[in-house]
Structure formats: C-alpha cells, structure tokens
DOKE-477953 format. One line per 5 residues: number of its first residue (from 1); their letters; for each residue x, y, z of N, C-alpha, C. Coordinates in steps of 0.2 Angstrom, whole numbers, plus 2048, in hexadecimal, padded with zeros to 3 digits. Example, Ala and Ser with C-alpha at 12.3 -4.5 7.8 and 13.67 -1.06 7.14 Angstrom:
! DOKE-477953
1) as) 842 7E4 827 83E 7EA 827 842 7F0 827 | 840 7F5 823 844 7FB 824 840 800 827
END
This chain:
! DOKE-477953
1) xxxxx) 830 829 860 82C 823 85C 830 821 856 | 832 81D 855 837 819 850 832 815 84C | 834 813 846 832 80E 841 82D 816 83D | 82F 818 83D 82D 81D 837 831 81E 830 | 835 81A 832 83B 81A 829 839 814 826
6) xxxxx) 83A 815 820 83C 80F 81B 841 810 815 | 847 807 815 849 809 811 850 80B 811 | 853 807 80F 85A 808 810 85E 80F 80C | 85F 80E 803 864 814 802 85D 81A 800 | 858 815 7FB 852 81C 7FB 84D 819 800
11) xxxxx) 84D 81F 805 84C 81F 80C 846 823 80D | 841 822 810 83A 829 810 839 827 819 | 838 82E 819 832 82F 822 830 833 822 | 827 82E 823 822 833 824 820 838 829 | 81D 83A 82B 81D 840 82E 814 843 82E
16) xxxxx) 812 842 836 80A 846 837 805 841 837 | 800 844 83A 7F8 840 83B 7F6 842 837 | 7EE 83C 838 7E9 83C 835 7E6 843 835 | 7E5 847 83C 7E2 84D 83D 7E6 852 83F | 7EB 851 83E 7F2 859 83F 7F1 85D 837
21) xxxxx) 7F5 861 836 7F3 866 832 7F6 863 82B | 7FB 85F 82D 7FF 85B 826 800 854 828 | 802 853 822 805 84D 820 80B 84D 81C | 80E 847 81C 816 849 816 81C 843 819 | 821 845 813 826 840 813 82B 843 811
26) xxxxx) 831 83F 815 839 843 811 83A 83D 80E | 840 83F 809 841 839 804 848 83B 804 | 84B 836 807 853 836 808 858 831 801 | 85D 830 7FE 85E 82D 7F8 85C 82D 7F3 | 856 82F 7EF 854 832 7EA 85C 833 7E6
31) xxxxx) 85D 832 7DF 863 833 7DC 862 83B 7D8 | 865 83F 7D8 866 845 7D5 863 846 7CC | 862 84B 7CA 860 849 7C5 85A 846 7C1 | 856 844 7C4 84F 840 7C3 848 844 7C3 | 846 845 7BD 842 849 7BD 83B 848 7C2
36) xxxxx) 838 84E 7C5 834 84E 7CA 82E 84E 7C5 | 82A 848 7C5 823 84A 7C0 81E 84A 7C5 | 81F 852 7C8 819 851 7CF 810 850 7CB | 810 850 7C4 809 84E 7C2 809 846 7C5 | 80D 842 7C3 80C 83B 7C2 80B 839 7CA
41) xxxxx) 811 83E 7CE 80E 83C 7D6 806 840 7D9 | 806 843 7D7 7FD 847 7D8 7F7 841 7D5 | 7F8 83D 7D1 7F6 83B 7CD 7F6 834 7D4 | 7FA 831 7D6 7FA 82C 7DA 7F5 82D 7E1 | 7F9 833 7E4 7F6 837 7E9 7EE 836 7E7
46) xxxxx) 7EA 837 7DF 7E3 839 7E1 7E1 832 7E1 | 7E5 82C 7DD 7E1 827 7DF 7E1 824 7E4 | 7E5 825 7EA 7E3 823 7F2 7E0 829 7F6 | 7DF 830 7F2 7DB 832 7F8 7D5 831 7F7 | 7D0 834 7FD 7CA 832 801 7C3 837 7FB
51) xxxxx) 7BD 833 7FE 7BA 836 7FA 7BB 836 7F1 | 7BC 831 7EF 7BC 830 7E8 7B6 82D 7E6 | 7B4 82A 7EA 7AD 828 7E6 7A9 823 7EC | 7A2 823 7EC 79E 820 7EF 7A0 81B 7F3 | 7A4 816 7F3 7A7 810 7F7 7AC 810 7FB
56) xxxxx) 7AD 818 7FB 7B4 81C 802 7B1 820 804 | 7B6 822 80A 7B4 826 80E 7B5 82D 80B | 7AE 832 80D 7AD 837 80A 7B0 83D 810 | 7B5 83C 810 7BB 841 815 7BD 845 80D | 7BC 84B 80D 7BD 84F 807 7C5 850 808
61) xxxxx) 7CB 84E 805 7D1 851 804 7D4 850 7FE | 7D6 856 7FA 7D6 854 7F4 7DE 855 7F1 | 7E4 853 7F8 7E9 851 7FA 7EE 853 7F5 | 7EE 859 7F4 7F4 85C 7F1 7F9 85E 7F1 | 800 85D 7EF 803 85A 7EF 80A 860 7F1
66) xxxxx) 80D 862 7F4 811 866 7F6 818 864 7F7 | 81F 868 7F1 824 868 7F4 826 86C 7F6 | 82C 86A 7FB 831 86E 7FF 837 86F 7FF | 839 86A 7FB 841 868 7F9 842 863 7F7 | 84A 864 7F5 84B 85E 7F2 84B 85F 7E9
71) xxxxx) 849 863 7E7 849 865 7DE 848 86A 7DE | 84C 86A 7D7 84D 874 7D6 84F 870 7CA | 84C 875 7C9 84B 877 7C2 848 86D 7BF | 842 86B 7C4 840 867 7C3 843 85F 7C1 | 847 860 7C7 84C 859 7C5 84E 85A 7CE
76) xxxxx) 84D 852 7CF 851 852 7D8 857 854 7D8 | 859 853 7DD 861 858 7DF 864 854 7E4 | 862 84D 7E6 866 84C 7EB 867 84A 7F1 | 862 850 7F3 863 852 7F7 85C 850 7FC | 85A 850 802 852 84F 804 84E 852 802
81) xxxxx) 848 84C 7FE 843 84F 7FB 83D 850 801 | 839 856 801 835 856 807 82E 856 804 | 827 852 804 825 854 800 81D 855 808 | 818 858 805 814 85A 80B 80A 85B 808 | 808 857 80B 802 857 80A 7FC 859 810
86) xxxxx) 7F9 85F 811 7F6 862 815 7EF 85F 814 | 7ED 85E 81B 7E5 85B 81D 7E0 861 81F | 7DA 860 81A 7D7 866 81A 7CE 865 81D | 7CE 85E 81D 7C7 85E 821 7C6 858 826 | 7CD 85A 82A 7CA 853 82F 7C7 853 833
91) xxxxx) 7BF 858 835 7BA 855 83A 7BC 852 83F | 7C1 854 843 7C3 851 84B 7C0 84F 84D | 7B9 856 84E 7B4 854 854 7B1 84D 853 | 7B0 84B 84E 7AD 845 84C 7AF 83D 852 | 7B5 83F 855 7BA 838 859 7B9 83C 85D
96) xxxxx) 7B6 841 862 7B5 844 86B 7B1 840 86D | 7AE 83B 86B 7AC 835 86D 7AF 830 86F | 7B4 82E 86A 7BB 82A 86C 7C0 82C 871 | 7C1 82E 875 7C6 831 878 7C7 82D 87C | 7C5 82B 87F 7C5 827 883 7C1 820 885
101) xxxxx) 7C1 81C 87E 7C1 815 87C 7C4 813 879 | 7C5 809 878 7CA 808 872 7C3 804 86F | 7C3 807 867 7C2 803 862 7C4 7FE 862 | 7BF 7F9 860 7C0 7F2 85F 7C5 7F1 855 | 7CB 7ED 858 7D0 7EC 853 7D2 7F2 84F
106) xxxxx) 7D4 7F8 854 7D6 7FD 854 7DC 7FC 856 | 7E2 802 853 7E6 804 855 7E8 807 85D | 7E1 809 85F 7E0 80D 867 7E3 80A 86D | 7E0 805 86E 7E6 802 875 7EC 800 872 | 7EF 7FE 86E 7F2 7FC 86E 7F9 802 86E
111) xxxxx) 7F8 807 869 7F9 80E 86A 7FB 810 872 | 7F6 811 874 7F6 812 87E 7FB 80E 880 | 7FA 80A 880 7FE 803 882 807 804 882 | 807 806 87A 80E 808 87A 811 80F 87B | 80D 816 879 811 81C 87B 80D 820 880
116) xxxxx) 808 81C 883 804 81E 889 800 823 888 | 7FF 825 882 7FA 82B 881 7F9 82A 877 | 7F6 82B 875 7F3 82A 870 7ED 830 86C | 7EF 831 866 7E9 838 862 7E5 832 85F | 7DF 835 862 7D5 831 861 7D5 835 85B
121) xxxxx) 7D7 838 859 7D3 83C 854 7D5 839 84D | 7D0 835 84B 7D2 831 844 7D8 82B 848 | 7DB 82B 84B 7DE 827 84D 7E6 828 84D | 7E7 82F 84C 7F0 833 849 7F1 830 846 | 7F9 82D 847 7FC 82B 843 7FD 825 840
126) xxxxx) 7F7 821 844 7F7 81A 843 7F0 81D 83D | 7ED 820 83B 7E9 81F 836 7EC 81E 830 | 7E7 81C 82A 7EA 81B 825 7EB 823 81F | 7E9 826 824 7EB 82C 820 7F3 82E 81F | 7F6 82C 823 7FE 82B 823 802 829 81D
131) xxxxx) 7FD 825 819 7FE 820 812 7FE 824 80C | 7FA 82A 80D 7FB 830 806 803 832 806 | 805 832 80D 80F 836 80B 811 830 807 | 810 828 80A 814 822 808 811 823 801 | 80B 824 7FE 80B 826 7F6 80E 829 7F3
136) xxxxx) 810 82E 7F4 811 834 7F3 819 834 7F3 | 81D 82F 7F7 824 82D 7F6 824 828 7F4 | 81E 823 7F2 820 81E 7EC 820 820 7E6 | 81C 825 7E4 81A 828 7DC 822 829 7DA | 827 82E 7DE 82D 82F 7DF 830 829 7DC
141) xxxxx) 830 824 7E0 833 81C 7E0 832 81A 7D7 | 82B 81A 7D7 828 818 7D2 82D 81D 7CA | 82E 821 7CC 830 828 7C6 839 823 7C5 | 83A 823 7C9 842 81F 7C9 840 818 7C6 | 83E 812 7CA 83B 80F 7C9 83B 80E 7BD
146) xxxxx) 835 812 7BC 835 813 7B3 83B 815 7AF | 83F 81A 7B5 848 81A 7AF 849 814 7AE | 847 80F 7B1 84C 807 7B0 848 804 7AF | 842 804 7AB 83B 800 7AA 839 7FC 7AC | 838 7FD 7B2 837 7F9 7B9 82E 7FD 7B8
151) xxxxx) 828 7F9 7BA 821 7FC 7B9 81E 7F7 7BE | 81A 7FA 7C2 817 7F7 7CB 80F 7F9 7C8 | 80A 7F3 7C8 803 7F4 7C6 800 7F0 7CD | 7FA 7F2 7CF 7F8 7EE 7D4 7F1 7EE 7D3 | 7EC 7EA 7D4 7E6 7E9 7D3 7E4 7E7 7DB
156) xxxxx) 7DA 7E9 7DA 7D7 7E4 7DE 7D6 7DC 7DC | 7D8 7D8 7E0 7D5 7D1 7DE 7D2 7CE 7E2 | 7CF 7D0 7E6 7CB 7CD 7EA 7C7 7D3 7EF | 7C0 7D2 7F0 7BB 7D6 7F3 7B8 7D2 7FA | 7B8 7D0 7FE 7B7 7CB 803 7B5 7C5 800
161) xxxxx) 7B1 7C1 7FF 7AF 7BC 7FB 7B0 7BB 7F2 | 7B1 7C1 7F1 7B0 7C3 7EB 7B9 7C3 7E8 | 7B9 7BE 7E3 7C2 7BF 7E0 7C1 7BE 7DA | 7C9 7C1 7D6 7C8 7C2 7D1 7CF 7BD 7CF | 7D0 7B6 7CE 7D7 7B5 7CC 7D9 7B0 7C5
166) xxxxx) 7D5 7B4 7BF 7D9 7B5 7BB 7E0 7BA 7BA | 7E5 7B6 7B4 7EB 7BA 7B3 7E7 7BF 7AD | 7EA 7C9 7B1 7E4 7CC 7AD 7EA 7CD 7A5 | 7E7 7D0 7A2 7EA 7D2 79C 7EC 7D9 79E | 7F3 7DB 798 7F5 7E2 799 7EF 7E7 797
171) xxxxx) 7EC 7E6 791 7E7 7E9 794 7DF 7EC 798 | 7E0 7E6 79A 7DB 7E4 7A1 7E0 7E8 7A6 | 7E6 7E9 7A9 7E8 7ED 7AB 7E8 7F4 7AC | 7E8 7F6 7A5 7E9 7FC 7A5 7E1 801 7A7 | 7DC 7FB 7A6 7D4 7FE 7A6 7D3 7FD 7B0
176) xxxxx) 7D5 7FB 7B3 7D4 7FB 7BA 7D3 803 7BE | 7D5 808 7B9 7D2 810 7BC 7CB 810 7BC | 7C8 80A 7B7 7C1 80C 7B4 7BA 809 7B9 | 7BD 808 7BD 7B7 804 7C2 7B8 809 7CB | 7B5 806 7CE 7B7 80A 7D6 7BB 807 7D9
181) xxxxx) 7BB 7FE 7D7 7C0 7FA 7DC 7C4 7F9 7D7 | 7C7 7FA 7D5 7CD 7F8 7D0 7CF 7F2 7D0 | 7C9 7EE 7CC 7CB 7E8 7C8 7CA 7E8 7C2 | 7D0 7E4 7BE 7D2 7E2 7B7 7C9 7E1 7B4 | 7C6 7DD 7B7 7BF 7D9 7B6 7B9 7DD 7B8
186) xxxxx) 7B6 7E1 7B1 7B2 7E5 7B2 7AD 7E0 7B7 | 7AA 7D9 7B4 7A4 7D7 7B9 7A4 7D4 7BF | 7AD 7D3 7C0 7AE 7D2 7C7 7AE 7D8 7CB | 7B3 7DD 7C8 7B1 7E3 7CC 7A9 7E6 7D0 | 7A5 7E7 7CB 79C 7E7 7CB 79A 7E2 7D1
191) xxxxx) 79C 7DD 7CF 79A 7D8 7D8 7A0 7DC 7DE | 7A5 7DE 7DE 7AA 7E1 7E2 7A5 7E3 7E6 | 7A3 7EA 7E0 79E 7F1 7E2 798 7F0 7E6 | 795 7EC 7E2 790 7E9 7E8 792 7E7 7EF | 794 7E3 7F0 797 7DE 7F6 798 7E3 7FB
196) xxxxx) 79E 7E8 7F9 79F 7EE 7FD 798 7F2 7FD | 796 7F4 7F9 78E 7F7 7FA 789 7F8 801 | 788 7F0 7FF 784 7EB 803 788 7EA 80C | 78F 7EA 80B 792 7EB 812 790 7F0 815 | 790 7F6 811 790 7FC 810 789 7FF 815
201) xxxxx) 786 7FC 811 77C 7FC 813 77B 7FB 81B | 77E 7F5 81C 77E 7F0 822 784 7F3 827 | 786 7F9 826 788 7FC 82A 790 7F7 82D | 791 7F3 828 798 7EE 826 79E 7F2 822 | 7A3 7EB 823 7A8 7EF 81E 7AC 7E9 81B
206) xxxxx) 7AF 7E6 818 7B4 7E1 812 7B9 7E3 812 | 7BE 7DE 811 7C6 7DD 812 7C3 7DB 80C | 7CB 7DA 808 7CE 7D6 800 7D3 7D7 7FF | 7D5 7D4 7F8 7DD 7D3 7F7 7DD 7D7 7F2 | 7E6 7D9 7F3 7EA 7DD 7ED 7ED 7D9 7E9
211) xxxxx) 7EF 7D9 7E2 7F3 7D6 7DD 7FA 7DA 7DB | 800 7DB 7DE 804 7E1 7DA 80B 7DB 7D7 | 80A 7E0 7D0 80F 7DB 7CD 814 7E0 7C9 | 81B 7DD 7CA 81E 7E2 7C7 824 7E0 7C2 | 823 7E3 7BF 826 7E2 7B7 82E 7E3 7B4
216) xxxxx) 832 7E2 7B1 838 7E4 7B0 83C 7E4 7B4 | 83C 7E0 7B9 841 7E1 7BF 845 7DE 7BD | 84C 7DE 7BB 854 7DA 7BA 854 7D7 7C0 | 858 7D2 7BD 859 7CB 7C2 860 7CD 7C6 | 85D 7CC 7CC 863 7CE 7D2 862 7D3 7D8
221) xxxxx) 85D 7D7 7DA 859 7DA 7DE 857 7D6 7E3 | 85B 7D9 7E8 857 7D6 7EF 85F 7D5 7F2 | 85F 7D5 7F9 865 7D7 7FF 867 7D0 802 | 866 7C9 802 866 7C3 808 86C 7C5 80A | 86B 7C4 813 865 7BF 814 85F 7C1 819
226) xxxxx) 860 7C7 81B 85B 7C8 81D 857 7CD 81A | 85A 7D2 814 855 7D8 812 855 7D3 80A | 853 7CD 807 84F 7CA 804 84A 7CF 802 | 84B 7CE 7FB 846 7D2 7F7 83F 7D0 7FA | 83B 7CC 7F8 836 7C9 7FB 834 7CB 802
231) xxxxx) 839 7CA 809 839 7CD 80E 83A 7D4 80F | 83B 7D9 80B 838 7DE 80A 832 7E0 808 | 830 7DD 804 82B 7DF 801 825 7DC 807 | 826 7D7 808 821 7D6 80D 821 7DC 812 | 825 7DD 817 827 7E3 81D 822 7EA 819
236) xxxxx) 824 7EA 811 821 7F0 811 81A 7F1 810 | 815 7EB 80F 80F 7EA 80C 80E 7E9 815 | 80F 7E4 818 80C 7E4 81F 80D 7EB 824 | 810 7EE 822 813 7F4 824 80C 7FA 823 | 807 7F8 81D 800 7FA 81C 7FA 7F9 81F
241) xxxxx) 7F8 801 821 7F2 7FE 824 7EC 7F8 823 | 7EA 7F4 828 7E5 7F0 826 7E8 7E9 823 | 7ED 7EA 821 7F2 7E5 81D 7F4 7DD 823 | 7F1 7D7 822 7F0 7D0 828 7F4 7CB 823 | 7F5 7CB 81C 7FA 7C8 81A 7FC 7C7 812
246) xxxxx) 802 7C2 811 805 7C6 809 809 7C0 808 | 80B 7BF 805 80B 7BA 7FE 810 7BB 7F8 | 814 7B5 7F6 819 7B9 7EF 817 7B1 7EB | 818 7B3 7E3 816 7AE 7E2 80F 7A8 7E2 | 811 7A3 7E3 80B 79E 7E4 809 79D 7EC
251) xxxxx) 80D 7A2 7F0 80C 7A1 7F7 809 79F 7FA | 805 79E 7FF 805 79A 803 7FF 793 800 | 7FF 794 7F9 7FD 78E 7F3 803 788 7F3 | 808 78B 7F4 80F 787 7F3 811 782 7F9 | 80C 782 7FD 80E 77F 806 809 779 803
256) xxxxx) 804 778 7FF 801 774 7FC 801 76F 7F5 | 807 771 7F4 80A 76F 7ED 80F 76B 7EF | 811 767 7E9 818 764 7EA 81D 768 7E5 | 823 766 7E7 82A 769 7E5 828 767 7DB | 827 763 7DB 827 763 7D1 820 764 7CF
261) xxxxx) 81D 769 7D3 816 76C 7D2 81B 774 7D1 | 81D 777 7D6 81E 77E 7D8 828 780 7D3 | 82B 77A 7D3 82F 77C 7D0 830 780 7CB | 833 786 7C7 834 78B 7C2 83A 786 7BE | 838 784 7B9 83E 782 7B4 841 787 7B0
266) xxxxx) 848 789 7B0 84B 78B 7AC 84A 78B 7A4 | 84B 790 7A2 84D 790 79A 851 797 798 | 855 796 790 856 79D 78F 851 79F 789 | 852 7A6 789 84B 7A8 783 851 7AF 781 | 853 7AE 77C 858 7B2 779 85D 7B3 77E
271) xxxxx) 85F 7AF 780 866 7B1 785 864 7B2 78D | 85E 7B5 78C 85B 7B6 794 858 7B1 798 | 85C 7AE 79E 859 7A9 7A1 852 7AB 7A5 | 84D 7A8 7A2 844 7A7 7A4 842 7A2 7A7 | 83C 7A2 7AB 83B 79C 7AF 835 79D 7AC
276) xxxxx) 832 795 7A9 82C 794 7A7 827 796 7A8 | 826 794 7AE 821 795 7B6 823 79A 7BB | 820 79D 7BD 821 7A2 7C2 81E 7A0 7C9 | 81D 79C 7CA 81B 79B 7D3 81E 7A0 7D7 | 828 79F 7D7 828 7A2 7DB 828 7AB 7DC
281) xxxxx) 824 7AC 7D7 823 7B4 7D7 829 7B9 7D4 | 82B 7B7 7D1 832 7BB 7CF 839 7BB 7D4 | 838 7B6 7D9 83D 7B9 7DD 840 7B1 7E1 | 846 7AF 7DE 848 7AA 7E3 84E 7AA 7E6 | 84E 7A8 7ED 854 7AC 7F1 855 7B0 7F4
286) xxxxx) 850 7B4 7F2 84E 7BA 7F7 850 7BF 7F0 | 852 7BC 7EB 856 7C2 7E7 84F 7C1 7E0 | 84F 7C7 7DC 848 7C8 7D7 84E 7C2 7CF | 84A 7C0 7CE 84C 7B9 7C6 84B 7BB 7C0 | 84A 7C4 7BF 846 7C6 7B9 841 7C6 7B7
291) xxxxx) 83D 7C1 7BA 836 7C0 7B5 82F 7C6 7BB | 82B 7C5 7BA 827 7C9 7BF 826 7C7 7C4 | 826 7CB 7C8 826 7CA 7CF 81C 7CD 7D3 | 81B 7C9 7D5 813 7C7 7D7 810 7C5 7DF | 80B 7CA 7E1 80C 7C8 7E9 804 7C9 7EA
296) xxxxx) 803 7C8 7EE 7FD 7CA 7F0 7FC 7CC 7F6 | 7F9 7CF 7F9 7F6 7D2 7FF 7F1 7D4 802 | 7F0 7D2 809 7EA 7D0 80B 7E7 7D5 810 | 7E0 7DA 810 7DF 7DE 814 7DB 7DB 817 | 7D9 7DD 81F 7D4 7DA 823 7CF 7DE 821
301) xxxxx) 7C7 7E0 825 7C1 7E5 822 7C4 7E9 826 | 7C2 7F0 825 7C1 7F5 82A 7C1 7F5 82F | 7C4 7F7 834 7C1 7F6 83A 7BD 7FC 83F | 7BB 7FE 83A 7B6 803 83B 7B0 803 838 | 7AA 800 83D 7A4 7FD 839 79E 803 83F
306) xxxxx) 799 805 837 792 809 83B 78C 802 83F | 78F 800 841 78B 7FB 847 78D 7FC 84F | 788 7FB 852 78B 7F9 85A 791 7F4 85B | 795 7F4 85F 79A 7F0 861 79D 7F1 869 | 79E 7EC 86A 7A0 7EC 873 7A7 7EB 875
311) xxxxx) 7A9 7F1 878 7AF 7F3 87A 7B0 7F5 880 | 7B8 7FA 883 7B8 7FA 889 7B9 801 889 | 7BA 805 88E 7BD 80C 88F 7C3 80D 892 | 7C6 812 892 7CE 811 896 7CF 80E 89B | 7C7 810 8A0 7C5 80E 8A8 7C5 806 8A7
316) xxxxx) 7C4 801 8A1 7C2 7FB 8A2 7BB 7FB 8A3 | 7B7 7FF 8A2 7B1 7FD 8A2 7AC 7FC 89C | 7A8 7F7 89C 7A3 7F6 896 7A1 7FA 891 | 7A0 7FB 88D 79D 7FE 889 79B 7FD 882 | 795 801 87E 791 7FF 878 794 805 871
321) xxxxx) 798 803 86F 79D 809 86C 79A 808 865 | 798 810 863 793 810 85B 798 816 858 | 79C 812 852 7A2 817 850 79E 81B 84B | 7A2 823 84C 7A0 828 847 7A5 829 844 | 7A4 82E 83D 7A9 82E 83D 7AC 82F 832
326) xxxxx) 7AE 830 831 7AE 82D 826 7B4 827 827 | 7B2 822 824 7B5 81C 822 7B3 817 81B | 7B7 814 81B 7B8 80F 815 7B6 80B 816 | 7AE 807 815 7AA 802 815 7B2 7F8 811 | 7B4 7FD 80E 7BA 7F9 80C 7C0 7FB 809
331) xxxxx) 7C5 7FB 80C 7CB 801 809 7CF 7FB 805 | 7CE 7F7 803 7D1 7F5 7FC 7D2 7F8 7F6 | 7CC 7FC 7F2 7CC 7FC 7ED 7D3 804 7EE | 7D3 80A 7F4 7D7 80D 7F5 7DE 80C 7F6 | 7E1 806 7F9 7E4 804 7FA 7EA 803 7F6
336) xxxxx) 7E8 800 7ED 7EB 7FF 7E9 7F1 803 7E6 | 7EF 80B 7E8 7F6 80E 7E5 7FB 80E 7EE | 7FA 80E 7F2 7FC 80C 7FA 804 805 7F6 | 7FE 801 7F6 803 7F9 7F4 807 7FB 7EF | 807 7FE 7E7 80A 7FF 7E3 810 806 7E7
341) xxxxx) 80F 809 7EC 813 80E 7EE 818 809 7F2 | 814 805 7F6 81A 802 7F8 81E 7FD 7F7 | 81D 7FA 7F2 81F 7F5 7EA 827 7FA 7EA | 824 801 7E7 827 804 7E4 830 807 7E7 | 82C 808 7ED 831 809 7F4 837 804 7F4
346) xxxxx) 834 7FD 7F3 838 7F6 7F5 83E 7F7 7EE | 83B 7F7 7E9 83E 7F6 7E3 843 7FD 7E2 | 841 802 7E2 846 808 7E1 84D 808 7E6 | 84B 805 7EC 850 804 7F2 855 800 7F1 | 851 7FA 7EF 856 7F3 7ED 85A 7F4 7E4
351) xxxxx) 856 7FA 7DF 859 7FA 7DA 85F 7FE 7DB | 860 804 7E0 865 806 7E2 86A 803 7E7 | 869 7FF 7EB 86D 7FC 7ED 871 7F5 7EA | 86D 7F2 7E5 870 7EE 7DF 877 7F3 7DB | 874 7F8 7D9 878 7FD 7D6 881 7FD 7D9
356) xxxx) 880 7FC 7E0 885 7FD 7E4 888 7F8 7E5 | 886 7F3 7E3 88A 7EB 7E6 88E 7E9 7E1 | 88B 7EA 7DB 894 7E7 7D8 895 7EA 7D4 | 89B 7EC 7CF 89F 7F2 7CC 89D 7F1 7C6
END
C-alpha cells in the first residue's frame, strides 16, 4: 500500500488502524539538536482527540503520546524519530454489523475495490484516527517551525450555514481554546454549537470550513513548478479526512473579480518589500512573498449519520443500513489541530529545502 509518506527532506509515515493496537509515525529529516518539547506535542494530541466534550465522539482515548527514537538527553539526534500512540477503547464489536456492507459515502467499496479486502472495524486505515500520528508529527514540524518564527493558527469559520468571516484579532485568536468549535467569535461560535446540537438530535451531522493562517514565513518558500508552495499545501489539506475543498488567498472569490480588483500592489516598509493587499494569500508563483499566508478548507458532513439509509451489500443486494457505532455529529471543530499539523508539515519541509537551495 503506498502513499503513506509525506514530504520531501522532513518526511513522516504513518503506520496502524483505527482498531489495531497502535497508531504512530516515523519522522525522517528532523534536524539534530532541536529540543523535543513532548508537553507541547501532547498538548496538540489532546485537542484532536476523541471525547473532549459533548459535540464529538464519545470513543474514550486519552492518546498518549510514546517515544521510541530519535532523541536522547532531550534534543533530536538525527536520526528517525518514532513516535507511537496506543488505542485503548475501540469497541470493534460495534462494525460486526458492517462486514459486509458499504456505507453510503464511505471509504468501504472503494477500499474493496482497490486491495480486495478491506477492515470494517471503524473503517482501519481509512479512519480518521490515522490523523492523531499526522498531529503528532506536525507538533514536531510545528517545534522547528518557532526556531525561525514561523507560527500556524487555525480556526473554525464556518459551521454548515453558520460562518464566521470577519478578519479575527490576535487576541480573538488566542481565545478560540475557549468555546467547543473553535471560533475567534464567542456568539458566532454559540450558533456553531447549536446547529451541530440540532444535527445532532435529528440524528444528522454538518460539514464547515477551516481558516489556517501562517505567520512569519520569509519570502521564497515553495519548489516550482510543480511542488509550488500552495500545491502543497493543498495535497496536504485534501490529503484530510472529510476534506472536498481548499482555497489560498481570495480563492475561488478571485475567478469573480477583475485583475485591478485582485491585484497586490507593491511597496517598501523599512526596506522589506509588502504587498498592500493580500488576495493572493501570501504566496505568488507558487513561492510564499512574506506577508501571511491564508487558506481555507472545506469539510463535507460526516458520513456517518444515526438515520436509516439505503444501501447495498457485498452480494449487490438491497438493503436498509442503520449505523452504530461513536461518531462526530460534525468533525470540524476536531479537525483544527489536524489542518494546523499539516500546514506545519508543508512549511517545515519547504523551510528545509529552501535551506538547501542557495549558499
């Protein structure tokens, strides 16, 4: 099975299912030297695990964070970092119903389809539990990442109907721990909560958007012409569960504008060349221009709903499939440290390969 890596010189592959005993990731290129702050990666780990609060799935895993290599006297080495996270309440039996049907807008036939045999159980390796190791090697990203003040923030800005698209303040950012969907906007958040609630009730579930912006990135980052900063970052955001579309900049706002609507006009501000405007998101050419870089990302709902729905079985025959099972009524607001992991990924990769390009 291939497409399990990311990443060119800092490299990770993850490793395990949703319902095998572990989860985890090696992390290959890491530079030597760079202190391991496993609180700061535990810290990331718990905002996307499960069960945090009423609006997720109430799968108890309180995703602790194991190393195995890779650092010694608290500093990388170099060397492959292995880092491992053990799954402790995954209720298999719960999918012995599933075995042999495909969920509608599941990963299941499609799975079949291609390796001929597929794990029902939670769904293996196509679940989104697979995204704790991707955290877990972005915290890492994210750690290198701050030696060069490079800083990845991601918010909810949108709950199905419900958005949030003001520009937020730094400390409206800093408060998005304070609510359950992580928005800047206390009372837009509140309608978040409900919406999801209400899904929730009805035995429904809700898509929305992610905001990740990243800060301090030196201008010249990114590979053309075809590993394009922005085409990266996209590959790794669609590369997310649930994840149907993404956006840099004024995005697909820009296909509706004219050219001296969307342009950035140059200026200098103490010697550093600024662009007034930022439509194109911090990135033109494929290469980042210094100023922030801003994307959004767009989740479908769950595709796991407590309703009747009509489906087939392996035989082709009809059926009225009523899924069991713990699920996220809407995994956006979980989502958030997932996108800023993999933000983090794109930018630590290209910030070492930048490293290496000219003398």
């Amino acid at each position: 099975m291939a497409g399990n890596s990311f990443g060119q010189l800092f490299r990770i592959t993850t490793f395990g299912e949703s319902h095998g005993p572990a989860i985890g990731v090696v992390i290959d290129g890491c530079p030597a030297g760079l202190v391991f702050d496993q609180a700061f990666i535990q810290l990331q780990l718990s905002r996307r695990r499960p069960g945090q609060s009423a609006l997720t799935t109430q799968r108890d895993e309180s995703d602790q964070l194991e190393l195995l290599s890779g650092v010694f006297e608290g500093r990388t080495t170099g060397t492959p970092i292995t880092l491992l996270i053990r799954n402790k309440d995954a209720q298999s039996g719960d999918y012995d119903a599933l075995k042999d049907v495909y969920r509608p807008s599941h990963a299941d036939y499609t799975y079949e389809a291609k390796y001929g045999i597929r794990d029902h159980r939670g769904g293996g390796r196509s679940s989104a539990r697979e995204t704790a190791a991707r955290v877990a090697a972005g915290g890492l990203a994210q750690l290198l990442l701050h030696a060069s003040g490079i800083r990845v923030v991601a918010y909810v800005c949108g709950v199905g109907s419900v958005t949030y698209i003001d520009e937020p303040t730094q400390k409206a950012l800093l408060s998005i721990e304070n609510n359950a969907v992580r928005c800047p906007d206390t009372t837009t958040a509140a309608r978040m909560e409900a919406a999801i609630a209400e899904a929730k009730a009805h035995g429904d579930s809700l898509g929305g958007m992610i905001r990740v912006l990243i800060t301090g990135v030196p201008a010249g980052l990114g590979e053309p012409v075809f590993d394009k900063l922005e085409a990266d970052l996209a590959k790794a955001m669609l590369s997310i569960n649930a994840v149907k579309g993404f956006e840099v900049g004024a995005g697909f706002a820009a296909a509706m504008a004219k050219g001296s609507e969307m342009n950035d006009s140059f200026y200098t501000d103490s010697g550093r060349v600024r662009t007034r405007t930022n439509h194109s998101g911090g990135i033109q050419g494929g290469i980042s221009n210094g100023e922030t870089i801003s994307c959004r990302i767009a989740f479908k709902p769950v595709a796991t709903i407590q309703q009747k729905q009509n489906s087939i079985d392996k035989a082709g025959k009809s059926i009225t499939l009523e899924a069991k099972g713990r699920h996220d009524p809407c995994v956006v607001p979980r989502a958030v440290p997932i996108v800023e992991a993999m933000a983090a990924l794109v930018l630590a990769d290209h910030l070492l390969r930048q490293r290496s390009a000219i003398l």
